[in-house]
N, C-alpha and C positions, 0 to 999 in steps of 0.2 A: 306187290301186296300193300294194302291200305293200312296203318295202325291208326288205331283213335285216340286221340289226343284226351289230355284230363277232360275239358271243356266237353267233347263230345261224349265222354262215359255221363257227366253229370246229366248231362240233355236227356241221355238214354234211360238214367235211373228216375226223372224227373217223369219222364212220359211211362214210362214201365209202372211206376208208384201208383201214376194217377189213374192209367188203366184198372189195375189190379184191386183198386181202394171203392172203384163203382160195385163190386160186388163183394168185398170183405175176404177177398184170398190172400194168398203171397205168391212166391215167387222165388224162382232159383237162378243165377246167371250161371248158364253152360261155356264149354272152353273155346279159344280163342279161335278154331277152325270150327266149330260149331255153329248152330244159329242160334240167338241170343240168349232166349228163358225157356223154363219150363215154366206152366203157370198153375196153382194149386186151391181148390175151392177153399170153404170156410173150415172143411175137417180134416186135411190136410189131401186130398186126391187130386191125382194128377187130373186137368179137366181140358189144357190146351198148351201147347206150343207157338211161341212170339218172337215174331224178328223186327224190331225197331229200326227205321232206318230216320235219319236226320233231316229236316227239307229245313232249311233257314229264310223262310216265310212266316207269312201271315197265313191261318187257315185261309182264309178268301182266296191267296194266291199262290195257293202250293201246288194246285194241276197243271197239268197232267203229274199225278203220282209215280215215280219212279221206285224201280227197285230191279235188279239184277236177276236174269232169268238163273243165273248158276243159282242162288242163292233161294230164289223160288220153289226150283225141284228140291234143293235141301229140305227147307219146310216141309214141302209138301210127301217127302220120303218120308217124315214122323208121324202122318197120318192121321193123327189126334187134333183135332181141332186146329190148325193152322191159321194164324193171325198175324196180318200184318199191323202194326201201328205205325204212324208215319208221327216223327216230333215237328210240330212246327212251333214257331215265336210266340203264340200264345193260347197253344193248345194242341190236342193232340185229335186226328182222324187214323180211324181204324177198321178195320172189317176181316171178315173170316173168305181168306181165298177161295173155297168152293162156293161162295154166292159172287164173288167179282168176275167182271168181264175188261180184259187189256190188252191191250194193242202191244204185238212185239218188233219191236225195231232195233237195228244195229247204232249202237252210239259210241263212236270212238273204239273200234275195234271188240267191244264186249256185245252179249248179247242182255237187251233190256225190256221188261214191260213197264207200260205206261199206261194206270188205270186215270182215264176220267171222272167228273163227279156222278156217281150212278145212288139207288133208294139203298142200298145195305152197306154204305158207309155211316160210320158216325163219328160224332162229336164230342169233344171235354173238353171247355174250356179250363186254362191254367187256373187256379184262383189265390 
């Protein structure tokens, strides 16, 4: 089992903020075997579910996007809007699983997908 260091919570609440702050919600951190947030419109309803995973890149050079299939099905078991955010060095790329398309490969004994840069990712830069 992986723990996240302070450094990696910070990243996490960095990219979670900036996601949540393009539409005026908030945001709830779920528990340590869970997957990261629940995410909450302007009046407080529940509108999606978000798992931020770390890439210590530049947006330019964070593909192939990784993320753990175990942790995929998690997501995708909440069924509510499902979203990945990926943190990178100066900004954050994000998209909702049911429009992604990725590639699954064994890496290091886990099982992983790996999305390319496809039209229903987007963009926020840090500022």
């Amino acid at each position: 089992m992986t723990f996240e260091t302070e450094q990696d919570l910070k990243r996490e609440h960095k990219a979670i903020t900036t996601f949540v702050n393009t539409f005026g919600g908030s945001f709830q951190k779920l528990g340590p075997q869970d997957i990261d947030y629940k995410v909450f419109d302007k009046e407080g309803k529940l509108i999606a579910y978000v798992e931020v995973k770390s890439r210590i890149r530049t947006m330019h050079d964070a593909y192939p996007l990784p993320i753990s299939a175990k942790k995929l099905v998690k997501l995708m078991d909440k069924r509510l809007n499902p979203v990945i955010v990926w943190s990178c060095e100066d900004g954050i790329i994000y998209g909702q699983v049911n429009r992604l398309t990725g590639e699954i490969k064994l890496d290091d004994s886990e099982l992983m997908v790996f999305y390319s840069k496809q039209k229903p990712l987007k963009y926020i830069r840090f500022v």
